[in-house]
SEDRENFI-325481 format. One record per residue (C-alpha): x, y, z; residue in one letter. Coordinates in steps of 0.1 Angstrom, whole numbers, plus 5000, padded with zeros to 4 digits. Layout:
N
XYZa;...
***
This chain:
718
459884257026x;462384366995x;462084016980x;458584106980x;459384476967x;461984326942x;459084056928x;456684346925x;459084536909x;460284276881x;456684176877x;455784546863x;459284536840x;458384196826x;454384236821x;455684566798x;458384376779x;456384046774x;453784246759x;456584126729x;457483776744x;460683866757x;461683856790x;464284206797x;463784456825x;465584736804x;462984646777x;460584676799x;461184976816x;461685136782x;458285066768x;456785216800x;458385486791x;457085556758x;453785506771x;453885776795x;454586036761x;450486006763x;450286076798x;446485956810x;446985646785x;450385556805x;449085576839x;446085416833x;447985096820x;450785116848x;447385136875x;445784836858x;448884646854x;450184726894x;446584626907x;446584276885x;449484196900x;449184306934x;445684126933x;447583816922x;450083806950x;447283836973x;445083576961x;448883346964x;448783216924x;452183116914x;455183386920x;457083286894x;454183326867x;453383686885x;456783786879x;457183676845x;454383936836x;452083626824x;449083806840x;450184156837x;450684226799x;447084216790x;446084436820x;448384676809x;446884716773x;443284746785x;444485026807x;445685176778x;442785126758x;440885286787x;443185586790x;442385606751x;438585566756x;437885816780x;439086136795x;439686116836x;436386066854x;435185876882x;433985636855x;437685586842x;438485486878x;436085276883x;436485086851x;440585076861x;439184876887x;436384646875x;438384536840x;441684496860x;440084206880x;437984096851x;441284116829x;442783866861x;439883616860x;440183576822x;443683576825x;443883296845x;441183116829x;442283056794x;445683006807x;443982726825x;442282606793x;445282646765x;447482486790x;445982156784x;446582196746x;450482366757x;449482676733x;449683046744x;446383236756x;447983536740x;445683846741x;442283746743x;441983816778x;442384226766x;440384156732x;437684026754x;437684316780x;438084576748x;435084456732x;433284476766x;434484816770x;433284956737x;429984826741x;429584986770x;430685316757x;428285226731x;425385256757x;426785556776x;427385766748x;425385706716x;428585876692x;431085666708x;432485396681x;435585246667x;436885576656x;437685636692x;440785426688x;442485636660x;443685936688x;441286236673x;442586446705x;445086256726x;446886426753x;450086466750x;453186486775x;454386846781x;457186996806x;457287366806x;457587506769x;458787116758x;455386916742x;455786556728x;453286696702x;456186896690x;458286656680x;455586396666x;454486696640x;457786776630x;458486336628x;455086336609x;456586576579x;459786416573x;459186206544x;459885876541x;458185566519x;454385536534x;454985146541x;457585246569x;455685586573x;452985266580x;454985006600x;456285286623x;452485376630x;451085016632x;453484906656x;452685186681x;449185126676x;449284846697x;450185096726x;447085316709x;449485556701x;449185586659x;452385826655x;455985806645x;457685896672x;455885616694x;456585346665x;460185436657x;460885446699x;459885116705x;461584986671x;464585086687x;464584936716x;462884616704x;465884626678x;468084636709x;466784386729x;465984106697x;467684156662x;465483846652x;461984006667x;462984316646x;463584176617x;460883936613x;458284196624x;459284426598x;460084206570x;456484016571x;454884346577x;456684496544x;455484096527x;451484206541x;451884556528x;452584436493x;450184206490x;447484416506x;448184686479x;448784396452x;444884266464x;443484626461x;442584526497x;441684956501x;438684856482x;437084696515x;437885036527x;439684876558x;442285146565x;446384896565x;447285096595x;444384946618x;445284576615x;449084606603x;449784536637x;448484166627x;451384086608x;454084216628x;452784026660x;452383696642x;455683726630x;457183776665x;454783536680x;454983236656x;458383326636x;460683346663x;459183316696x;456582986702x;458882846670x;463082836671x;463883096645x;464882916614x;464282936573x;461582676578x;459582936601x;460183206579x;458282986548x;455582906575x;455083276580x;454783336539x;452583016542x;450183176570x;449983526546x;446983446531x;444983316557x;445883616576x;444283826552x;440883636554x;440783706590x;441184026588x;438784086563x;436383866574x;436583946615x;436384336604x;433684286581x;431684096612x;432584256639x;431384586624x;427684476627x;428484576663x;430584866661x;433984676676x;437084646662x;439184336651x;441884486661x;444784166674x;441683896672x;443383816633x;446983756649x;445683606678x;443083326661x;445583246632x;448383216662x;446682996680x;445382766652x;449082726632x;450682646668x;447682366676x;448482216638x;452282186644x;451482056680x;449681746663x;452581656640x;454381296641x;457581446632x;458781776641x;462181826626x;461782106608x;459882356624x;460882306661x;458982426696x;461982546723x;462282326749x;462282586771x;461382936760x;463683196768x;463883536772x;464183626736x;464583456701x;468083456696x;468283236729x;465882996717x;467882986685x;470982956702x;470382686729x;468082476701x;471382506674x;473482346704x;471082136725x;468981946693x;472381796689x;473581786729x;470281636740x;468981436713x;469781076733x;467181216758x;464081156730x;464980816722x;464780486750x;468080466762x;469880086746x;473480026754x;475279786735x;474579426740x;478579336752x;481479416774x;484679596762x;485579716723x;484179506698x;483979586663x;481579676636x;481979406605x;479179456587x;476479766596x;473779896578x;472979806539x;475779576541x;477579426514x;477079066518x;473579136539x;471479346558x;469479446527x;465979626516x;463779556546x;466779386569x;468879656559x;469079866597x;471079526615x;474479506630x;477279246634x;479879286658x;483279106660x;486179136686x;489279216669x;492979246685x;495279406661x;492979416632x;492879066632x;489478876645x;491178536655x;494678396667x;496478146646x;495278066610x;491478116624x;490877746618x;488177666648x;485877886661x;487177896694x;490378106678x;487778416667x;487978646698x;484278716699x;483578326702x;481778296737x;482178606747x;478778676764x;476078866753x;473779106773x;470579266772x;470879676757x;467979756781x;465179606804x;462879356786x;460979066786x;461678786767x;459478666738x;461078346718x;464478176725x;465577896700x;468677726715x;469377396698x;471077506666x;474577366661x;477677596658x;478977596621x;482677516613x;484777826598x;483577936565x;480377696564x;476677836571x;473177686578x;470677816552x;467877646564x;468377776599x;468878146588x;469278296621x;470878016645x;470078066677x;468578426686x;466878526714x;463578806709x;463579076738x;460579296739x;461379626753x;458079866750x;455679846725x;456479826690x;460179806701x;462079446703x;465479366697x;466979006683x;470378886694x;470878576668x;473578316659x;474578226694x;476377976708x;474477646710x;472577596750x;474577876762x;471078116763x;470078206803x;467078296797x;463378196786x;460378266769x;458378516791x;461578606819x;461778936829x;465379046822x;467179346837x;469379576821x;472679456814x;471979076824x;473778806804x;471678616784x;473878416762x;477378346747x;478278436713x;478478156688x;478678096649x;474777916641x;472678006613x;474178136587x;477178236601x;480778156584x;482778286615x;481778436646x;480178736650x;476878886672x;474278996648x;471979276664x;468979426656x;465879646662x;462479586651x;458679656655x;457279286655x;457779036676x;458878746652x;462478616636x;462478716605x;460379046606x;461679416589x;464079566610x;463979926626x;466180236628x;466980296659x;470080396680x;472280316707x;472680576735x;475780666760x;478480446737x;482380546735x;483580516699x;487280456694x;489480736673x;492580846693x;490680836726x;487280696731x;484880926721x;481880966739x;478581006716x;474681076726x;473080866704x;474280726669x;474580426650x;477780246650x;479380226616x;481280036593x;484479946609x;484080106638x;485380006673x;482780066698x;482079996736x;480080126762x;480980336797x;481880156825x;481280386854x;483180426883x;483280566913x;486380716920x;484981086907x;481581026915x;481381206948x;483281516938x;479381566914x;476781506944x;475681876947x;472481816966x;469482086974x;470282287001x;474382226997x;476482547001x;479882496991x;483282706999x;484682806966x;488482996963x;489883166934x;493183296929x;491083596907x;487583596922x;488783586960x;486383366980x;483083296969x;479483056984x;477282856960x;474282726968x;472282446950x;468382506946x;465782296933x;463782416902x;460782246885x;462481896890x;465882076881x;468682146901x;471082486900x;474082636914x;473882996925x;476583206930x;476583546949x;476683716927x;473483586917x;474683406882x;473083026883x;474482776863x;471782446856x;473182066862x;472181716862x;473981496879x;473081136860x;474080776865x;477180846836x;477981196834x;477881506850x;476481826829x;475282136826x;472482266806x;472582666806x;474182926825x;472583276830x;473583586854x;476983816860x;480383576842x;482683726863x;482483466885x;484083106898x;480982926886x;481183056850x;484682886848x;483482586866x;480882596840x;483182616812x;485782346824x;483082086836x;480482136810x;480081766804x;482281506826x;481781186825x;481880906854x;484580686845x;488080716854x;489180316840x;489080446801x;490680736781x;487780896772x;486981266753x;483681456748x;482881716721x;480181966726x;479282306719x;478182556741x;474982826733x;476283066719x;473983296742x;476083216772x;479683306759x;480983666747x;480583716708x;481784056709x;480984326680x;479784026661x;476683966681x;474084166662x;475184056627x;475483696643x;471883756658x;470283886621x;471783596603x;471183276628x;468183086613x;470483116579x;474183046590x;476183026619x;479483156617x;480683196657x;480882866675x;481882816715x;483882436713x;483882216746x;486681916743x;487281746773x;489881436774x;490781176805x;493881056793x;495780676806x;495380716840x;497880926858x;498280996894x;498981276911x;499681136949x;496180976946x;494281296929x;493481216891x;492881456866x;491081526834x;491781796804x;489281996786x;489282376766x;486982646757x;487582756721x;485383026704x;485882986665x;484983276635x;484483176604x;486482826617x;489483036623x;490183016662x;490583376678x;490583226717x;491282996737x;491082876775x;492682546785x;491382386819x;492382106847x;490481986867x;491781746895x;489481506917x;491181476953x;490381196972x;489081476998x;485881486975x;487281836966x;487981996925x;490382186924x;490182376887x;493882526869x;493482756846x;495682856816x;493983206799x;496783346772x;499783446796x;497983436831x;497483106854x;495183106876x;493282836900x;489782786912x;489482536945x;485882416955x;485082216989x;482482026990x;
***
């Protein structure tokens, strides 16, 4: 019974606050506030807005989506239009309750139908009931039009001598430039509330809650007012304050929100200016045949048709969708700025290089002897032992290090041509009429093969049509074709025969040698460097296997004793502290990581977070990871609003992950790995946590911690 209380509860917060596509109950709360300084308006939209969901949770749709708000925001507007319309009646209650289910049913439906095309239904479920209500106070009362929504006699909240009306007069006569006298209005209008007071309310708390949301709504609402007077727009006599709201919506919805907040999305907004206008125009000069308002059809319509475009794009580099959306824009900024990067691998087919061990890259792309114009994206890879490629004077081929070494497939495939009969070269000679020696063609999806050429002669495994398995040897490394020493040349391509234009593509999951190996996503090995792939073991491979349903002991030297739990979440997996903080994981076949953390930090499982944020499974090489972490989930102290106003421009505090498992070292059979949180202003270093976290043979972690002068320790049985 209080989960079900607490889910009603959140659902009422949330409709209010995604009203502007965030997701905060203070927000939330706050708005429904402001709407009660028009106290028949207020209550009307809290009634309609309670019933929706109530009827919801009764007819069992999806909890989650009921207490995200999705079908309570535009219930909650229609109950304020109707609060607006009509004075309190048996006819306002009875309205309350038909367009509250009506509301529900469209609700649901065009959720059902912009699903398919993943796009937002945004407000045409209330635009759609609006227009239904003002036709049929159109038939009830002759006089009745659009003029009904400009507040001619509102009423007011009063307590005692106090009256809202009051202060909005005295608000009303302060003066101030009429395109924030303007914005002020347009963005109450929304809550059909055209005065100061109600506009510069909810400016503050939406500045509170989202910098970016601020920012953009009033910068392209300032960009509208221009142009509108630059147009002479007031010639259509089409009063700016009755579709200003337009502007500031679309630049919430499709600046910073469905879009990560960036310069490109700002230029899309000054792109969408213009067509903006002709909605309004032409949907108020239309619609005015019947007597109905526009009103958000304008933002809604140009919304929907900007997001469908960049939906159908091939490449979407520049103007980005969040992965996930989260509760407001600087989060979505945030966890894009960091995961674009952290993720990337995940968008490409994952290849691993074709060899055991560290071998070296001798010539990469646009090389300087080959690999030109259409070849250009090709690889050859040498072994090399003290920077030297072969013993002795490197005479024969069988003193190059590479030479029959064997050669493996980079990823599942079936095989498409082999040519095995090409004799090796001596050192320093090449075969120009058989270019590429002996190759093998693998076929790994469509449009994507790889070649493996100048192998050893009859040392291929495999044949034409085999179905190979990832990892399988195929063949020995050689020196045919034209080849004057040893060497494995690699490539991608989109056709299946020798010879054809190569293709960019990347390797995925690779260690590339500096000091340590370090481990990288996806790139493409360069000149000179030493590369080889993660071999996985299992020594720390059990200490990871949090599975659904796990609750796991947890003691702290600072946090006393603590229990997580691991849920399930659509197809992810959490950790849940009680404190309520969650902390999102994926436990793959190389690594260990987390995705986002959200909830209280004063916890075990935010350090946990911080010292394991990437591990990976393999305790037989030195290897280190660098990652950053969203900046959302760290502290960026009285920075954080200046940081939040400037993110799609420049991002000047960073939150550095660096983890390192050096030569192996035992500590009476428990091995141990290194990492550090650093947060970085302006590249200058201002704090600093260093971590160790020790795999027991128990399966347990036991996590030290080194915080300025304090040493702490974090154990967790599994």
């Amino acid at each position: 019974m209080k989960s079900e209380i607490r889910l009603f509860f959140d659902s009422l917060l949330f409709s209010y606050s995604s009203i502007f596509f965030t997701q905060n109950k203070w927000f939330g709360s706050v708005l429904c506030c402001i709407t009660m300084l028009y106290p028949l308006q207020g209550i009307c939209g809290l009634f309609c807005c309670m019933l929706v969901n109530a009827i919801s949770l009764s007819l069992s749709l999806n909890r989650e989506k009921i207490r995200s708000g999705l079908y309570g925001f535009n219930a909650i507007m229609i109950g304020l239009a109707l609060g607006a319309i009509y004075p309190y009646s048996e006819t306002l209650v009875v309205l309350i309750f038909a367009l509250s289910l009506l509301v529900l049913m469209l609700t649901v439906a065009m959720e059902g139908f912009f699903k398919k095309y993943n796009l937002p239904f945004l407000a045409f479920p209330f635009l759609a009931c609006l227009w239904i209500v003002l036709l049929l106070s159109q038939q009830l009362d002759a006089g009745v039009s659009t003029d009904v929504l400009l507040f001619t006699s509102p009423q007011y909240l009063t307590m005692g001598e106090f009256s809202v009306y009051t202060l909005i007069e005295k608000l009303n006569n302060v003066e101030m430039p009429i395109c924030f006298d303007l914005f002020l209005k347009s963005i109450g209008v929304l809550f059909f509330q055209s005065d100061r007071l109600t506009g510069l309310l909810i400016s503050i708390a939406l500045f509170c809650v989202s910098r970016l949301s601020f920012c953009y709504a009033l910068g392209f609402f300032l960009s509208g007012y221009f142009c509108y007077n630059f147009l002479g727009a007031e010639l259509f006599h089409i009063p700016y304050l009755f579709f200003g709201f337009n502007f500031i919506f679309t630049a919430i919805a499709v600046g910073c929100c469905y879009l990560v907040p960036s310069f490109f999305s700002i230029l899309g907004l000054f792109l969408l200016l213009p067509s903006l206008f002709i909605v309004v125009f032409s949907s108020t000069r239309f619609l005015s045949y019947l007597f109905l308002p526009s009103f958000s059809l304008s933002f809604c319509l140009v919304s929907i048709l900007y997001l469908y475009v960049l939906r159908l794009r091939e490449n979407s580099n520049s103007l980005r969708f969040p992965f996930i959306i989260e509760n407001t824009p600087e989060e979505n900024f945030y966890y894009d700025n960091v995961n674009n990067k952290r993720f990337k691998y995940l968008s490409y087919f994952p290849f691993s290089l074709p060899f055991l061990g560290e071998w070296t890259v001798k010539q990469g792309y646009n090389g300087e002897y080959t690999h030109k114009d259409e070849w250009r994206y090709a690889w050859d890879f040498v072994v090399e032992v003290d920077n030297m490629q072969f013993k002795g004077n490197g005479e024969r081929v069988e003193d190059y290090y590479c030479y029959e070494k064997p050669v493996l497939a980079p990823a599942a495939a079936i095989v498409i041509s082999v040519c095995n009969g090409i004799e090796d070269n001596l050192v320093g000679q090449v075969n120009k009429e058989n270019n590429w020696g002996n190759y093998i063609i693998l076929k790994h999806f469509e449009g994507c093969f790889s070649v493996l050429a100048h192998l050893k002669i009859d040392s291929i495994k495999c044949a034409p049509g085999d179905v190979i398995s990832h990892g399988q040897e195929l063949a020995l490394c050689g020196n045919s074709g034209y080849s004057p020493y040893p060497h494995l040349h690699f490539q991608f391509q989109k056709s299946p025969y020798i010879g054809a234009p190569t293709q960019n593509y990347p390797f995925t999951y690779y260690l590339s040698k500096t000091n340590n190996l370090e481990w990288v996503a996806s790139g493409v090995p360069k000149l000179d460097e030493v590369v080889t792939n993660l071999s996985v073991s299992n020594f720390n491979v059990a200490n990871y296997l949090f599975c659904e349903g796990n609750k796991i002991d947890v003691n702290s030297t600072r946090f006393g004793s603590e229990s997580w739990s691991v849920h399930s979440y659509l197809g992810g997996y959490y950790l849940q502290s009680g404190n309520g903080a969650k902390a999102w994981f994926v436990n793959d076949s190389k690594s260990f990581y987390f995705q986002r953390f959200v909830g209280n930090k004063k916890c075990a499982l935010y350090y946990f977070y911080l010292s394991n944020f990437r591990v990976l499974k393999s305790t037989g090489q030195n290897w280190s990871v660098k990652e950053q972490f969203p900046a959302s989930n760290c502290n960026m102290g009285c920075l954080k609003w200046l940081q939040d106003i400037l993110a799609p421009f420049v991002t000047f505090i960073k939150f550095n992950y660096n983890s390192v498992l050096p030569d192996m070292h035992l500590h009476s059979e428990n091995l141990a790995f290194y990492s550090s949180f650093k947060k970085e202003i302006f590249g200058r270093l201002v704090e600093q946590l260093n971590f160790e976290t020790i795999w027991t043979t128990a399966n347990n972690i036991r996590l030290n911690i080194k915080e300025r002068d304090d040493e702490w320790f974090i154990k967790i049985n599994l």
